[in-house]
PyMOL Python script that loads the backbone (N, CA, C, O; Angstrom):
from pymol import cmd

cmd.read_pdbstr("""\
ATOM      1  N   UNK A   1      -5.431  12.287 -24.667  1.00  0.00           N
ATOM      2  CA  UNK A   1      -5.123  10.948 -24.212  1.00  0.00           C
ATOM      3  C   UNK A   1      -5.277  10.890 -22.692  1.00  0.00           C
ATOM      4  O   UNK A   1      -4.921  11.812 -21.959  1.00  0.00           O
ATOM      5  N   UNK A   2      -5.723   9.971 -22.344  1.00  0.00           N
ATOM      6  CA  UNK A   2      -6.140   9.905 -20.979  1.00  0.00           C
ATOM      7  C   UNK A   2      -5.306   8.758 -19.977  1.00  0.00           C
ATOM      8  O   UNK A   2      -5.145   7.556 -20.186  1.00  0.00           O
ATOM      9  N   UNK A   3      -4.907   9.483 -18.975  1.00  0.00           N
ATOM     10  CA  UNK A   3      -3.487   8.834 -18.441  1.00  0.00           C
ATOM     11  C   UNK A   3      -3.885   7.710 -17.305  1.00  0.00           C
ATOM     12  O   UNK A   3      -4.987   7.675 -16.756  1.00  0.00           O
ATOM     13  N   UNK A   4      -3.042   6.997 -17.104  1.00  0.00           N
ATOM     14  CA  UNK A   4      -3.885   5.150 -16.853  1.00  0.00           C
ATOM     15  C   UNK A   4      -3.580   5.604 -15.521  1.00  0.00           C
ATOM     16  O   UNK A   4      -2.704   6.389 -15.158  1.00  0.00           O
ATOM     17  N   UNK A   5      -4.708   4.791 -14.648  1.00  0.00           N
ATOM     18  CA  UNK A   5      -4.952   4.946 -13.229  1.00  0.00           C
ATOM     19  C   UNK A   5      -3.950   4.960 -12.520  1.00  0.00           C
ATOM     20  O   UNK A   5      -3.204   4.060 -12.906  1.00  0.00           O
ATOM     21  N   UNK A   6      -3.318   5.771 -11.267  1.00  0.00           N
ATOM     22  CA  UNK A   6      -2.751   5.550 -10.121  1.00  0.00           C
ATOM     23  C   UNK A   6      -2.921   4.649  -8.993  1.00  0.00           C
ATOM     24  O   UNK A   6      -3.791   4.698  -8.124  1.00  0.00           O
ATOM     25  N   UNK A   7      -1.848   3.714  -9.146  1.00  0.00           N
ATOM     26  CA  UNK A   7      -2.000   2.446  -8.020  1.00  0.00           C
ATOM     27  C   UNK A   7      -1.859   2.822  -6.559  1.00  0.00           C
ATOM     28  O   UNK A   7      -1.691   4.041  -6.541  1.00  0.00           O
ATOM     29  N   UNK A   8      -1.853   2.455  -5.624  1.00  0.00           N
ATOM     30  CA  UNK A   8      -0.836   2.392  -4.369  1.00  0.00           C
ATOM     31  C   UNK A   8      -1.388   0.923  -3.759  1.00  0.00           C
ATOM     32  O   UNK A   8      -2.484   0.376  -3.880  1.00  0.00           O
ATOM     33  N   UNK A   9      -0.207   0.531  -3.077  1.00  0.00           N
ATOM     34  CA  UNK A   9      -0.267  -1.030  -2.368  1.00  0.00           C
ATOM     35  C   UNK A   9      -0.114  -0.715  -1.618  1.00  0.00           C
ATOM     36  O   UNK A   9       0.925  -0.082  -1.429  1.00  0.00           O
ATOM     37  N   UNK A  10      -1.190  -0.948  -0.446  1.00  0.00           N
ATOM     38  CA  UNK A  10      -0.696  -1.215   0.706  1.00  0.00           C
ATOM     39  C   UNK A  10      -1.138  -2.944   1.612  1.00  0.00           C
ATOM     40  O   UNK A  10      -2.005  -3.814   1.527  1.00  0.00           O
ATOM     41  N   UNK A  11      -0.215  -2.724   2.226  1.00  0.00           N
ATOM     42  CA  UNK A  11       0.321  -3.914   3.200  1.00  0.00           C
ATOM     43  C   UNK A  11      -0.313  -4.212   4.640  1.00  0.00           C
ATOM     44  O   UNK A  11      -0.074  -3.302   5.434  1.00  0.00           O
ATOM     45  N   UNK A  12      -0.944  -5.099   5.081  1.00  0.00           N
ATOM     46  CA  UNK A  12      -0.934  -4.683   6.661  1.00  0.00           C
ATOM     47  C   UNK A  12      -0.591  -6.276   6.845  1.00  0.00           C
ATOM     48  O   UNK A  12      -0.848  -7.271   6.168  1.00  0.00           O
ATOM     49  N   UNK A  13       0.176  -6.033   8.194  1.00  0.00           N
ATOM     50  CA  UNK A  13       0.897  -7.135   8.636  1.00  0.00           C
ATOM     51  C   UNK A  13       1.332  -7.519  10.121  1.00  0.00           C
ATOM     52  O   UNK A  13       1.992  -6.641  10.676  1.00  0.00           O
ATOM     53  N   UNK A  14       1.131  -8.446  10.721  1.00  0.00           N
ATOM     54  CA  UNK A  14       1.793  -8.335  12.346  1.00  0.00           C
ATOM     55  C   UNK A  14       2.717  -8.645  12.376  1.00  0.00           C
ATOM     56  O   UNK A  14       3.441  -8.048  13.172  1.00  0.00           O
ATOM     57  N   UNK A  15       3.298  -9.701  11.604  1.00  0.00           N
ATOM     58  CA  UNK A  15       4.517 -10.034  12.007  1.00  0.00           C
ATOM     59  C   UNK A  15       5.383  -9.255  10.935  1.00  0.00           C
ATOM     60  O   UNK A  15       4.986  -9.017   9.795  1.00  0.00           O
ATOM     61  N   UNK A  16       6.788  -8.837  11.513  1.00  0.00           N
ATOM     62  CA  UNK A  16       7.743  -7.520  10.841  1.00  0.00           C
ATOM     63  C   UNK A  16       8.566  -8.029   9.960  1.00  0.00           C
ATOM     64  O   UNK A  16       9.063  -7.409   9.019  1.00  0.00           O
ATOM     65  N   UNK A  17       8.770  -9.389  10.284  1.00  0.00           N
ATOM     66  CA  UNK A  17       9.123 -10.186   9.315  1.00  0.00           C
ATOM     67  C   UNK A  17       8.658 -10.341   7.876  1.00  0.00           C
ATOM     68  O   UNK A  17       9.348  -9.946   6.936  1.00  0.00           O
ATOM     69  N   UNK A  18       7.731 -10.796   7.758  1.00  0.00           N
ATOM     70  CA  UNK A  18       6.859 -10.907   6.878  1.00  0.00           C
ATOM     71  C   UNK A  18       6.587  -9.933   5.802  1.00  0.00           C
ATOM     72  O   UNK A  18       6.433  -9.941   4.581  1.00  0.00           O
ATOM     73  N   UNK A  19       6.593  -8.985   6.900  1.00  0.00           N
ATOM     74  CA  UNK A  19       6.180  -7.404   6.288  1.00  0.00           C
ATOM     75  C   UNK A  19       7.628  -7.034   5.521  1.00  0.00           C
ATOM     76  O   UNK A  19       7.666  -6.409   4.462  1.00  0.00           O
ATOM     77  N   UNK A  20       8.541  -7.413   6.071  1.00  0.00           N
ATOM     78  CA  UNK A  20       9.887  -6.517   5.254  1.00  0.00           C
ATOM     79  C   UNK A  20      10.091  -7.232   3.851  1.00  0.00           C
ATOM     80  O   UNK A  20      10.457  -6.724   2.791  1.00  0.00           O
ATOM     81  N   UNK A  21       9.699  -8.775   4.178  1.00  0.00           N
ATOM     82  CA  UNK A  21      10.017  -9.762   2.560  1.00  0.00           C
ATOM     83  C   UNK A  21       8.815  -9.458   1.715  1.00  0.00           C
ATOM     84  O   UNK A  21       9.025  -9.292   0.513  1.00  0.00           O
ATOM     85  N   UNK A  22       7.339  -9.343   2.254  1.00  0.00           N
ATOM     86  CA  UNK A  22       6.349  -8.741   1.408  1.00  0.00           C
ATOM     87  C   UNK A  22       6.940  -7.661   0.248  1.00  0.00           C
ATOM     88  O   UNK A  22       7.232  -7.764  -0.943  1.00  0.00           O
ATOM     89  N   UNK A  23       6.957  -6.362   1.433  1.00  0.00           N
ATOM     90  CA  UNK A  23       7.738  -5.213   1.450  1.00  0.00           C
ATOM     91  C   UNK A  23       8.681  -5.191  -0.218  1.00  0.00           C
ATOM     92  O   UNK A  23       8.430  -4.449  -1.168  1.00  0.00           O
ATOM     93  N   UNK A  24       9.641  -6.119  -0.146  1.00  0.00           N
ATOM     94  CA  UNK A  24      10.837  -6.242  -0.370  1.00  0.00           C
ATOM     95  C   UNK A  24      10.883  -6.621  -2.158  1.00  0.00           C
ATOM     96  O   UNK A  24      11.436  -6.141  -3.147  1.00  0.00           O
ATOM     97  N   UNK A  25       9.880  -7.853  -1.840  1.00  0.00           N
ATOM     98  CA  UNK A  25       9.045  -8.584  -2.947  1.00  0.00           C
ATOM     99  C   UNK A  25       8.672  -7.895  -4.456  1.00  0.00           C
ATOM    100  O   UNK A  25       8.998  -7.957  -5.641  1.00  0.00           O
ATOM    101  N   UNK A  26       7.680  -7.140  -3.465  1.00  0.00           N
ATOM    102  CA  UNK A  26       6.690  -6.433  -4.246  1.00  0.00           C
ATOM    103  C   UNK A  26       7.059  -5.169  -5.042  1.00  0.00           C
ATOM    104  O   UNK A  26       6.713  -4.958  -6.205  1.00  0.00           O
ATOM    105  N   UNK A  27       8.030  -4.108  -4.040  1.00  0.00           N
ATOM    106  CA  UNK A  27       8.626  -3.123  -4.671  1.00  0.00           C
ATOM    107  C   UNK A  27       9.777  -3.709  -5.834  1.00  0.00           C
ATOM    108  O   UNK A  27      10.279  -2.818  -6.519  1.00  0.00           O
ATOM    109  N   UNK A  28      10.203  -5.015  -6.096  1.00  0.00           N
ATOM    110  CA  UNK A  28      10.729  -5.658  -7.146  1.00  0.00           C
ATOM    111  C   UNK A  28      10.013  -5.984  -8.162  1.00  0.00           C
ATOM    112  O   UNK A  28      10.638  -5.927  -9.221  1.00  0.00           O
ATOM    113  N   UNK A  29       8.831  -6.336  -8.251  1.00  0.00           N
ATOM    114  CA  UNK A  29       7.979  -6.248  -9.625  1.00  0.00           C
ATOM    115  C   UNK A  29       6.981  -5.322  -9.385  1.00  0.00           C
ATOM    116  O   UNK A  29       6.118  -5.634 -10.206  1.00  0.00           O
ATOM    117  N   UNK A  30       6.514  -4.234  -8.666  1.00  0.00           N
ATOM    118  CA  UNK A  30       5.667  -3.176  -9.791  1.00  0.00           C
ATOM    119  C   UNK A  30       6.167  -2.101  -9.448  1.00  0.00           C
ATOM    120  O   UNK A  30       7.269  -2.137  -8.901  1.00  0.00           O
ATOM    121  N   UNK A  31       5.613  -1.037  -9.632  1.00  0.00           N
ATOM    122  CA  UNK A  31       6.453   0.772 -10.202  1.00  0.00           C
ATOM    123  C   UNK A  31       5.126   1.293  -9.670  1.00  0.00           C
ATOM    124  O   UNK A  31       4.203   1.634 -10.411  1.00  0.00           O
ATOM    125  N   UNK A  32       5.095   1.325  -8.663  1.00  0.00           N
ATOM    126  CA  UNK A  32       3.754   1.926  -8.201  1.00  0.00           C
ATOM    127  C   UNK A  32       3.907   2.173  -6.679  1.00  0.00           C
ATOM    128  O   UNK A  32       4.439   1.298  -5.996  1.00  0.00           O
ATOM    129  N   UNK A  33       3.510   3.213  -6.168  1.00  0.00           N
ATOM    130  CA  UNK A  33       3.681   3.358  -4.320  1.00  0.00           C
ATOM    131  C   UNK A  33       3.340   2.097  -3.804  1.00  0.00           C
ATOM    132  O   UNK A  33       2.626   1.182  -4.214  1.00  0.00           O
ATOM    133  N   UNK A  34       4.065   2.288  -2.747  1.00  0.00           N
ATOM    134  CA  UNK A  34       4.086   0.321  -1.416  1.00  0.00           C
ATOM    135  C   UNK A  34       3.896   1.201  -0.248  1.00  0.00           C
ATOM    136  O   UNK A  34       4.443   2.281  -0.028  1.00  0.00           O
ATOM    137  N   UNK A  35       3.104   0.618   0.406  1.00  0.00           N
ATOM    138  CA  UNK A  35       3.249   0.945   1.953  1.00  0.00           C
ATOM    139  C   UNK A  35       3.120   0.144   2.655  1.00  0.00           C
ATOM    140  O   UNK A  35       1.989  -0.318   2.501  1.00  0.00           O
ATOM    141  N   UNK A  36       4.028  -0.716   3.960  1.00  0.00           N
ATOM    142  CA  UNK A  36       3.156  -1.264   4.576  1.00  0.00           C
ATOM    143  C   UNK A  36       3.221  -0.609   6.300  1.00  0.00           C
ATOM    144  O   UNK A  36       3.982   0.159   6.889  1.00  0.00           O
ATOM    145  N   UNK A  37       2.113  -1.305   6.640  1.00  0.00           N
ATOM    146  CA  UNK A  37       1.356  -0.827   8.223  1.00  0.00           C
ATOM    147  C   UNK A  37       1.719  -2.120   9.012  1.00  0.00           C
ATOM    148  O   UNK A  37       1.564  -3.283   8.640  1.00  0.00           O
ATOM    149  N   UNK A  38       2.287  -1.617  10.297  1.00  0.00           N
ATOM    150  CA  UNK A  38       1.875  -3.003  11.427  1.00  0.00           C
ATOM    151  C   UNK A  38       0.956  -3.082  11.947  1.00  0.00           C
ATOM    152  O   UNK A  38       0.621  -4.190  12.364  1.00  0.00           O
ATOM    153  N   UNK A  39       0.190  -2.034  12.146  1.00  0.00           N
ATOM    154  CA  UNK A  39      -1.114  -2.389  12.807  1.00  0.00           C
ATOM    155  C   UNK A  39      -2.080  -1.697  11.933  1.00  0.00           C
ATOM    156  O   UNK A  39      -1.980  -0.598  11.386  1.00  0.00           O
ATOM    157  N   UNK A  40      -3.503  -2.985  11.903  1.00  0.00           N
ATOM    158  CA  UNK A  40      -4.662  -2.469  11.085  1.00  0.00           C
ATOM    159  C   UNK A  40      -5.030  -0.833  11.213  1.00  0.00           C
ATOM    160  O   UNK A  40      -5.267  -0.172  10.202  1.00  0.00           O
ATOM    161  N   UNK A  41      -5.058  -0.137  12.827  1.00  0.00           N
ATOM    162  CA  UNK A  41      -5.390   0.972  13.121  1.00  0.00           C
ATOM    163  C   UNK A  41      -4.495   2.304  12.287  1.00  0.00           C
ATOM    164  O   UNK A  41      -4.988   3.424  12.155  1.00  0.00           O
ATOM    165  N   UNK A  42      -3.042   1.904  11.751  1.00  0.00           N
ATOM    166  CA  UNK A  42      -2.522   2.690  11.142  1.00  0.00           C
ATOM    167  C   UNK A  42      -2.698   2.773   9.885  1.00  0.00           C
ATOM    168  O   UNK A  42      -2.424   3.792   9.251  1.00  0.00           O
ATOM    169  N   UNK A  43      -3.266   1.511   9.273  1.00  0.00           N
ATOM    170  CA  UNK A  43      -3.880   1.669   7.727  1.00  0.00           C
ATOM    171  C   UNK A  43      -4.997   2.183   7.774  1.00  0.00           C
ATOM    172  O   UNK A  43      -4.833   3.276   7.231  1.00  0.00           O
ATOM    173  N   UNK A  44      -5.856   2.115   8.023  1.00  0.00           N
ATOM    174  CA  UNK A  44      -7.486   2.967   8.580  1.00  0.00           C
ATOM    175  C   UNK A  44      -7.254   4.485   8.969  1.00  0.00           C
ATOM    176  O   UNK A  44      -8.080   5.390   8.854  1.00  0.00           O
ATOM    177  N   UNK A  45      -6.266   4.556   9.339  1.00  0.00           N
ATOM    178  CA  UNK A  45      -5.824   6.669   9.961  1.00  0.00           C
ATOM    179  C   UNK A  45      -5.410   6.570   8.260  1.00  0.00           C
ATOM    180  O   UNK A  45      -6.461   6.867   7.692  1.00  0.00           O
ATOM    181  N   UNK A  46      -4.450   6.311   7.298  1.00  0.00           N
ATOM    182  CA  UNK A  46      -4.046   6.236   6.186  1.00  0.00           C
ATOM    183  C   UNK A  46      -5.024   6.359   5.068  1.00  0.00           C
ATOM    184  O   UNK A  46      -4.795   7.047   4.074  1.00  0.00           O
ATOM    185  N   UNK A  47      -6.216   5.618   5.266  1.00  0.00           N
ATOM    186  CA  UNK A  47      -7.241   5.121   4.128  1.00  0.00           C
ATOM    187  C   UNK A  47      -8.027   6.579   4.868  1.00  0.00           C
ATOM    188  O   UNK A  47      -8.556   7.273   4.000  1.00  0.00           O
ATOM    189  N   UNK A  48      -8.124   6.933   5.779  1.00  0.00           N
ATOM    190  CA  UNK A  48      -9.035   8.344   6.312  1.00  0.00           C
ATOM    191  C   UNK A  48      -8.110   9.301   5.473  1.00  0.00           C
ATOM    192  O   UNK A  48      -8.734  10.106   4.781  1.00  0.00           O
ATOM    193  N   UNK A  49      -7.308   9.337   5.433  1.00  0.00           N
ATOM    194  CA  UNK A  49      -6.279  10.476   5.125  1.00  0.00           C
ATOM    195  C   UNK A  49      -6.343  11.039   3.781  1.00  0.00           C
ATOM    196  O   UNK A  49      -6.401  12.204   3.388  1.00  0.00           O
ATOM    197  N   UNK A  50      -6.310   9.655   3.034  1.00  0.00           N
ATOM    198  CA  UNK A  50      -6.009   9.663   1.646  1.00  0.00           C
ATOM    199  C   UNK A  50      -7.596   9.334   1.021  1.00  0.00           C
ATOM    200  O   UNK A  50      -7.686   8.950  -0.146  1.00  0.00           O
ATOM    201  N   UNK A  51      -8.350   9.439   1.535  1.00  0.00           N
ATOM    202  CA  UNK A  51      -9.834   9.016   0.979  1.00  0.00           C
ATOM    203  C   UNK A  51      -9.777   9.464  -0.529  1.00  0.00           C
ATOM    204  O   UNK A  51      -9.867   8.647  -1.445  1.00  0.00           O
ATOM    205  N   UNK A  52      -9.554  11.390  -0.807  1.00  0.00           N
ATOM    206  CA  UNK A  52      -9.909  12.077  -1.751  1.00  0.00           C
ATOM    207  C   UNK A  52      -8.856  11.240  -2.837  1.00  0.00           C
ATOM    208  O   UNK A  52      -9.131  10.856  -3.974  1.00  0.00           O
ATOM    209  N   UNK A  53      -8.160  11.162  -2.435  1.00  0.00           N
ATOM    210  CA  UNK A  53      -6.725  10.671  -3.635  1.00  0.00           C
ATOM    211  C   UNK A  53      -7.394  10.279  -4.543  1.00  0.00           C
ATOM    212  O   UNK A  53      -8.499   9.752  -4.425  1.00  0.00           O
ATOM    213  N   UNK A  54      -6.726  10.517  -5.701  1.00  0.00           N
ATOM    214  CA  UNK A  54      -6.968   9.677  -6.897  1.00  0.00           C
ATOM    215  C   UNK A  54      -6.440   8.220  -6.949  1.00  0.00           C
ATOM    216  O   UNK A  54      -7.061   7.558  -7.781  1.00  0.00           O
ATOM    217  N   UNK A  55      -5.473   7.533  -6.301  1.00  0.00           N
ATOM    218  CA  UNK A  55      -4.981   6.818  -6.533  1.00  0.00           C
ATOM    219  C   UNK A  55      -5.448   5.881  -5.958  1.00  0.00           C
ATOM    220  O   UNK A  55      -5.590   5.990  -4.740  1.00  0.00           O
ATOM    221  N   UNK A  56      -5.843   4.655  -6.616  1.00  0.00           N
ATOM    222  CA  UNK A  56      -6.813   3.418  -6.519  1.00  0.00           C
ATOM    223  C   UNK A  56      -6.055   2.349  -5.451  1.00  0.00           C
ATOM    224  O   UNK A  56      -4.932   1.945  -5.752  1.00  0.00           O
ATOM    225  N   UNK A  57      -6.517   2.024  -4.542  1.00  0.00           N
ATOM    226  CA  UNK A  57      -5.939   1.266  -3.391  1.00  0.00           C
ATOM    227  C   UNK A  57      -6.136  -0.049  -3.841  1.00  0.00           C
ATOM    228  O   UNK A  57      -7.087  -0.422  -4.528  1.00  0.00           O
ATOM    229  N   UNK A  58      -4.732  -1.091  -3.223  1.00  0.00           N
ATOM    230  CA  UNK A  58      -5.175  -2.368  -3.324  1.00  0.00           C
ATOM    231  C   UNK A  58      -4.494  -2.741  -2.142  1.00  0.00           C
ATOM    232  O   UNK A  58      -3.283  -2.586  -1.984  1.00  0.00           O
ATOM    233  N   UNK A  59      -5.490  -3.374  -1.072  1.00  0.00           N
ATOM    234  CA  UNK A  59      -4.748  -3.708   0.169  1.00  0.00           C
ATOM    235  C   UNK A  59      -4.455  -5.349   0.516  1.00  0.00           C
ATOM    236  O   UNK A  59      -5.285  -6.185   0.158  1.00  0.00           O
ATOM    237  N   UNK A  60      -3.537  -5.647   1.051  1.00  0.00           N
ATOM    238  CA  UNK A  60      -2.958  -7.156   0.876  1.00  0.00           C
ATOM    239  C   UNK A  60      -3.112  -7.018   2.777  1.00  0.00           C
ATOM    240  O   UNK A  60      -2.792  -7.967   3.493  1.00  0.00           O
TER     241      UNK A  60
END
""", "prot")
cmd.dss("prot")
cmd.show_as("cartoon", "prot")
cmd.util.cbc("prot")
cmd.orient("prot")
C-alpha cells in the first residue's frame, strides 16, 4: 500500500499580523506542517534547503 503524499504549507507575509491569524487559521483545519516566513528571502533559503524533501510544497 502506498502511503499518500506529504504536505507542508508555507506562508510568506509582511505584515505579522496577518501572518499570526493566517498562521493560526490554518493549523486549525489541516494536519500537515505550517510555516510561515516574513520575508520572501527566508522562504527561498527554506525552499533551497528542503529542495530534496519529499514533501510537496504549497505556498500562500
Amino acid at each position: 500500500m502506498q502511503k499518500p503524499p506529504r504536505y507542508e504549507i508555507l506562508l510568506a507575509e509582511d505584515n505579522s499580523l496577518i501572518l499570526k491569524l493566517e498562521l493560526r487559521s490554518l493549523k486549525k483545519l489541516v494536519n500537515c506542517p505550517i510555516k510561515g516566513f516574513w520575508q520572501g528571502g527566508e522562504l527561498i533559503d527554506h525552499l533551497k534547503q528542503t529542495a530534496n524533501s519529499e514533501h510537496l510544497k504549497l505556498i500562500f
